[in-house]
N, C-alpha and C positions, 0 to 999 in steps of 0.2 A: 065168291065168298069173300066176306071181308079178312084182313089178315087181323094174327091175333095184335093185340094194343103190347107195343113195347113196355117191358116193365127193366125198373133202372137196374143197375150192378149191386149187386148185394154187400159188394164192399167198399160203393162209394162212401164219401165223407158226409154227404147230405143226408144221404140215409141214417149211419149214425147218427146226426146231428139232430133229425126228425125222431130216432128211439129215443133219446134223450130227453127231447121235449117231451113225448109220450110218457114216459116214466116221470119225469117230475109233474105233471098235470095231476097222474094219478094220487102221487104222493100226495099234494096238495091240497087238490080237490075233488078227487075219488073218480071214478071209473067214467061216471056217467058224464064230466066234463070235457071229455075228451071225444074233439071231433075235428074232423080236417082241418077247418078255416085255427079253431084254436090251436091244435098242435102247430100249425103253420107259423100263427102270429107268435108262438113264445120259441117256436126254432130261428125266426128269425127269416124267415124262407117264403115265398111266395105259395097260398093255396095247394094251387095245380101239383107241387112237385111232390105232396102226400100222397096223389094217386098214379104219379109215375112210379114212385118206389113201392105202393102196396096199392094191389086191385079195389081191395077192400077195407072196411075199416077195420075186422077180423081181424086180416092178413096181418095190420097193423098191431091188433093187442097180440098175435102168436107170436109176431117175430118179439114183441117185447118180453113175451115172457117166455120163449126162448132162449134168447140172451144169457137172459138170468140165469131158464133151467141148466143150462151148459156149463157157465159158472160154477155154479152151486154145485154140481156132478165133478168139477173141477178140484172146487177146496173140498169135498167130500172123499174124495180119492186122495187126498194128500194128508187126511185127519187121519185117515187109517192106515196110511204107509208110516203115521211117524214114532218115535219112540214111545209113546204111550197112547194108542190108537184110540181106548176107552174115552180117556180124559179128553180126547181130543176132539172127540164127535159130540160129546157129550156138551163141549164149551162152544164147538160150532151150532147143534140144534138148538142152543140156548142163547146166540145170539140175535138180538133184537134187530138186526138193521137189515134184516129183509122182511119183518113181519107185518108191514104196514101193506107190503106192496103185495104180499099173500094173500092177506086180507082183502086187497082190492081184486084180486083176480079171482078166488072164491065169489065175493059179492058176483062177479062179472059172469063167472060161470053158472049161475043159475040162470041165465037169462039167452044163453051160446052156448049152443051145442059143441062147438067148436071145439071151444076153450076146455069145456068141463072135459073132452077128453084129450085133449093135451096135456091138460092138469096129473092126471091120472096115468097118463102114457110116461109121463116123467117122474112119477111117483113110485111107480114099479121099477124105474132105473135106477130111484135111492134105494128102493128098501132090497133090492137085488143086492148090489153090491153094498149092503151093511151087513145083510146076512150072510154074504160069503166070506168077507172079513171076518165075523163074529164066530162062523164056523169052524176057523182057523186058529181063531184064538182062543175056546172053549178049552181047548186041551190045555194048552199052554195054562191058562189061570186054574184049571179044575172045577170050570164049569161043568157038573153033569148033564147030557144032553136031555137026560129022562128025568131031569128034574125043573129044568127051564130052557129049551129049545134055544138055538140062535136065533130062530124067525120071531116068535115070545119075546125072548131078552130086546130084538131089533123095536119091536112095538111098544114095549114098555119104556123102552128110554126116549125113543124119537114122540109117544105120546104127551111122556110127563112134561118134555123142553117144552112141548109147541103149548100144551095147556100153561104152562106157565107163563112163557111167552105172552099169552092173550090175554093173559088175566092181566097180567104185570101193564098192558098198555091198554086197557081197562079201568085203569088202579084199582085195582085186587092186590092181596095180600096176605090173606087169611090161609095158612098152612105152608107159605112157601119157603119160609126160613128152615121149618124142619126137615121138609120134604129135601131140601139142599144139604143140609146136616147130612141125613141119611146116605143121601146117595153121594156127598163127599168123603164118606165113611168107606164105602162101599169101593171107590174108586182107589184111596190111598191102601186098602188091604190087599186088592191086584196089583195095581200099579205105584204107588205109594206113591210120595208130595208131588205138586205141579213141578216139572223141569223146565229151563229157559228154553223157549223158542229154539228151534233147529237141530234140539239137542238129538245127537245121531242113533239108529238103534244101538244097543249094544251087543254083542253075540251071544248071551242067553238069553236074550228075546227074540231074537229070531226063530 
């Protein structure tokens, strides 16, 4: 029997070097542009070394959008440990600067099996621990559970950001100034005005 095909270190420099090109291709030119020889030639790297670090081209778009999901599971775990954990997820799920590459790996998942459940495997990992936070904190604001769920409350906010989100790099625009009004309203009566960055809990919010 043949032995299996060496595959490189996962924390060589090449390989990152190779996710990087992968992720700007898509950025740039969407899902379907992306293939060994190109991600090669804009890493900089020879062909061949795309298929010593990933079997497949798959292997290639999971690790890249693994990457990301770990990240993103990263600052998502830090929006909810911080002194205003609402505000904080609320400014994260409304950040733009990964909606483009969402959007390419959705496209990407209708057509990979693969993907679509990667997607989704890491999707259950946000909405877990949003709802466990939100669990925690329902008391603390006087959220009633019998009136809006934490799992509810988790959907309704992480839905409005990402509908926004898409509309916004759409250019859409119709409703979102008020829909922001609202839930600014909403955020300052819990939590009251944005606080500078890092600002530490303080002992009654704990």
């Amino acid at each position: 029997m043949a032995a299996p095909r060496r595959i490189g270190s996962p924390d060589a420099k090449n390989r990152a070097i190779l996710l990087d090109a992968a992720e700007q291709l898509m950025l740039e030119e969407g899902y379907a542009a992306v293939s060994s020889r190109r991600v090669a030639s804009k890493a900089g790297l020879k062909p061949q070394l795309v298929h010593y670090y990933f079997r497949t081209m798959d292997d290639l778009f999971l690790a890249v959008f693994r990457r990301r999901g770990e990240e993103g599971l990263r600052r998502q775990a830090e929006a909810l440990a911080s002194a205003q954990p609402l505000r904080a997820l609320w400014e994260y799920s409304t950040d733009p600067a990964g909606t483009a590459l969402t959007m390419e790996f959705v496209g990407l998942a209708n057509h990979r099996k693969a993907i679509r459940a990667e997607i989704a495997h890491y999707a259950e990992r946000f909405r877990a621990g949003q709802i466990e936070a939100l669990s925690s904190l329902a008391e603390r604001y006087g959220i009633r559970p019998d009136v809006c769920p934490p799992a509810v409350l988790t959907v309704l906010m992480t839905s409005i950001s990402r509908v926004i989100v898409m509309e916004k790099a759409l250019g859409m625009s119709a409703g979102h100034a008020e829909t922001l009004a609202l839930v600014e309203k909403h955020l300052r009566r819990l939590e009251g005005g944005p606080q500078p960055a890092g600002t530490p809990r303080t002992p009654q919010s704990e």
